[in-house]
Every structure is written in C-alpha cells, then in structure tokens.
C-alpha positions in Angstrom: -3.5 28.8 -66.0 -5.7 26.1 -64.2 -9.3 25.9 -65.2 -11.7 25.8 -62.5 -15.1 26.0 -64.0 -17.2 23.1 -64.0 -16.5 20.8 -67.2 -19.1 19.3 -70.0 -21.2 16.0 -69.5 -21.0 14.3 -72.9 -21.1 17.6 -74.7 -23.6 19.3 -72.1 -22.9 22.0 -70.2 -24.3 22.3 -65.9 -26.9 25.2 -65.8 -24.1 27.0 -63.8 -22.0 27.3 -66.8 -24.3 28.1 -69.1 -25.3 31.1 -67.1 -21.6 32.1 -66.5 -21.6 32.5 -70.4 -24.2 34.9 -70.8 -22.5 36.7 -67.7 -19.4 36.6 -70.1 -21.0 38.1 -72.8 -22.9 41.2 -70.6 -19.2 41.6 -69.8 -17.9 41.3 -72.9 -20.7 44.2 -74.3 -20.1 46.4 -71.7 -16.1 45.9 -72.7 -15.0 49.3 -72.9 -11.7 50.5 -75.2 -8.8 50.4 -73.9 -9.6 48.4 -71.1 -8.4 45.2 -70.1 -9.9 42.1 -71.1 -12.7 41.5 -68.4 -13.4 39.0 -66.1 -16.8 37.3 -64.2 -17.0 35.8 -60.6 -17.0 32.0 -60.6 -17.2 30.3 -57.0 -15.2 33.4 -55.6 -12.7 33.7 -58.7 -12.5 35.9 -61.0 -11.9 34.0 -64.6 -11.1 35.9 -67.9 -14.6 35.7 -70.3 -12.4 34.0 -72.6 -11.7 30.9 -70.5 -15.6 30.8 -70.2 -16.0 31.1 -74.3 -13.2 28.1 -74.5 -14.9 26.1 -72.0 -17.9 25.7 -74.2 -16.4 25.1 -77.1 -17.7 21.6 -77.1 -21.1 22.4 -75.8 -23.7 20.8 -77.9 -26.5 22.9 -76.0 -29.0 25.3 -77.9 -28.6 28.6 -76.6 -31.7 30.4 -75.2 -32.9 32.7 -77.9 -32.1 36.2 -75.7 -28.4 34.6 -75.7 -28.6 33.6 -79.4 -29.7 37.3 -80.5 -26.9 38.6 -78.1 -24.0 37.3 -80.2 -26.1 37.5 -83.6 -26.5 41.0 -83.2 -22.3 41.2 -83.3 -22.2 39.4 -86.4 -21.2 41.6 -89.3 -23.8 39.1 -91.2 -26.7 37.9 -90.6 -27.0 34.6 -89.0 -28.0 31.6 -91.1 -28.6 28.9 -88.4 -28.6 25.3 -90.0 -31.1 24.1 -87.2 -35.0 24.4 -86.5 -35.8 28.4 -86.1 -31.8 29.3 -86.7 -30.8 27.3 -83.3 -27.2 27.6 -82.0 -25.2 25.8 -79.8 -22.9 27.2 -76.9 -20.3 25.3 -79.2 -21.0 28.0 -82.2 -21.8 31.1 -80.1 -18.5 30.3 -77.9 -16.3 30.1 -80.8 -18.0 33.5 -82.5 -17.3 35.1 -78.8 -13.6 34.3 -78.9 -13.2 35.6 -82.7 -14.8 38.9 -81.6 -12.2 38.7 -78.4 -9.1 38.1 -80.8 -10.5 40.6 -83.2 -10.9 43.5 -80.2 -7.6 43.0 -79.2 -6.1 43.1 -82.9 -7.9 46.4 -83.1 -6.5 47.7 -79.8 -2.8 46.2 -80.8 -3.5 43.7 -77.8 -2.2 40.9 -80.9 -1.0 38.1 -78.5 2.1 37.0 -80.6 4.2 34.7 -79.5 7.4 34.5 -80.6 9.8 31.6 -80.5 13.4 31.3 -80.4 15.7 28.3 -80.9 19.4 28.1 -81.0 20.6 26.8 -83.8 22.1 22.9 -83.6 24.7 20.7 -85.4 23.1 18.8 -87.9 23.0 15.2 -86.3 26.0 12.8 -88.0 25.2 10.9 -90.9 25.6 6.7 -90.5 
C-alpha cells in the first residue's frame, strides 16, 4: 500500500500530521465492535488510522497534553512518563495506538496471520 501522508523532518512531524493523529485517535474511540478498522481524510484519501499510528513511529514530538490524556486514559496502567510533567512523544503514543489496534482485532478474531508456505527443495550437492 503506498503511503501518502507527509513524512518526518529529522524526527519531527508537519502540523498537518500531527493533527491527522489526533483525528486517528477520535476515530479510533469512536471504533465501534464489529466494525471495520476505520479510516480519516487526508488530502481527499481516505488512509487506515493505523498507517497514521505507523507514520509517527519516529516522531520525537511531545504530544499536546489533551492528546497525551487521550491515549493515557486507554492504558490499563497508569502512565509513568520519563520526561518533565510525564511528556510523550507521538513516537510513544503511536506505538501504544497500534498495540491497542492489534489487541482490538485479537479480541474480535480480526488476528492478521500470515501464513507461509514453501515447497520443499533438494538439499543443494555437497563439493
């Protein structure tokens, strides 16, 4: 699938970006069971929130604090920053936002197992 949002600058996200994630993540709350994995409008297409979340993986950004307490208040624990007033980068909230994506569709039986088959081959000759 080719990846059309905007990328990182040296580990910084454009403002664009950043406000597609939080538009990822109202998406991702209002997620209802049994529905398909949702998607938000970027430049006329529509992209999976997931592609968003991997997009940021990298994102050294501190998250605005409505954003942070967004994905905190998914966490099963409570969140232990290791910055100034519990910062957290789009890097960290990004990668709890796709764990909480793989886990909602373990717990739907969405598991995205792929499965690989080979034939077998001749051993290669010894010399």
């Amino acid at each position: 699938m080719l990846n059309f949002l905007p990328d990182l600058h040296e580990g910084h996200a454009p403002i664009t970006l950043q406000h597609l994630f939080r538009d990822a993540i109202d998406a991702f709350v209002d997620w209802k069971v049994g529905e398909a994995e949702p998607y938000v409008m970027h430049d006329g297409m529509l992209v999976p929130i997931n592609t968003v979340f991997d997009a940021l993986r990298d994102c050294t950004d501190i998250v605005p604090k409505t954003v942070r307490e967004m994905v905190t208040e998914r966490l099963t624990k409570p969140w232990d920053g290791e910055g100034p007033l519990d910062a957290m980068t789009f890097s960290t909230a990004a990668r709890v936002m796709g764990v909480l994506i793989r886990k909602r569709r373990l717990q739907e039986g969405l598991n995205e197992t792929v499965f690989v088959t080979s034939e077998r081959r001749a051993a290669p000759p010894l010399h």
